[in-house]
N, C-alpha and C positions, 0 to 999 in steps of 0.2 A: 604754525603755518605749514611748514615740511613734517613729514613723517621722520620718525628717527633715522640718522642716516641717509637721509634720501639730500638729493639736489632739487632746483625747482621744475624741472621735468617729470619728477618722479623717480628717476634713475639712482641706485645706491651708488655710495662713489666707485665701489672696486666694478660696478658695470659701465659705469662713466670712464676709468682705469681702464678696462679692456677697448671700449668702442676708441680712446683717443687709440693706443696703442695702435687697433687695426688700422687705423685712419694715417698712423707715420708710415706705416709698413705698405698701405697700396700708395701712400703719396713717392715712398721710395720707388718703388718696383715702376710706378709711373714715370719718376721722370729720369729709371735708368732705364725703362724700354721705350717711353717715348709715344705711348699708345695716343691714339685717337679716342676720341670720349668714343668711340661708335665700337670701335675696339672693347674699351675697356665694358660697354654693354654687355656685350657678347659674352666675355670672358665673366661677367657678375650670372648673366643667365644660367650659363651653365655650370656655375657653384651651387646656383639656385635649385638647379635640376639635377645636382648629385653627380654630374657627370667629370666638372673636377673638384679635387677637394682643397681648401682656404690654400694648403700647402703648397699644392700645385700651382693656385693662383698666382701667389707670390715670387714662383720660379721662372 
């Protein structure tokens, strides 16, 4: 039914591994800055747009 290694999204598990991970790491930075989702838009756009990088994100 799955590809080898895959989950039922398609995703292998070590990309499934990475995506949970980023997802503790903005849920921390979230609710130790407290951002507004309109906030946190902002700041995804301009990861999007190279302008900051994941790193930065996080700080």
């Amino acid at each position: 039914m799955f590809g080898k290694g895959k989950d039922a999204k398609g995703f292998s598990f070590e990309e499934g591994r990475e995506m949970e991970e980023k997802l503790v790491r903005v849920l921390h930075a979230r609710e130790k800055l407290r951002l507004t989702p309109a906030a946190e838009g902002i700041i995804y756009k301009a990861v999007q747009m190279g302008l900051l990088s994941e790193k930065d994100r996080e700080t």
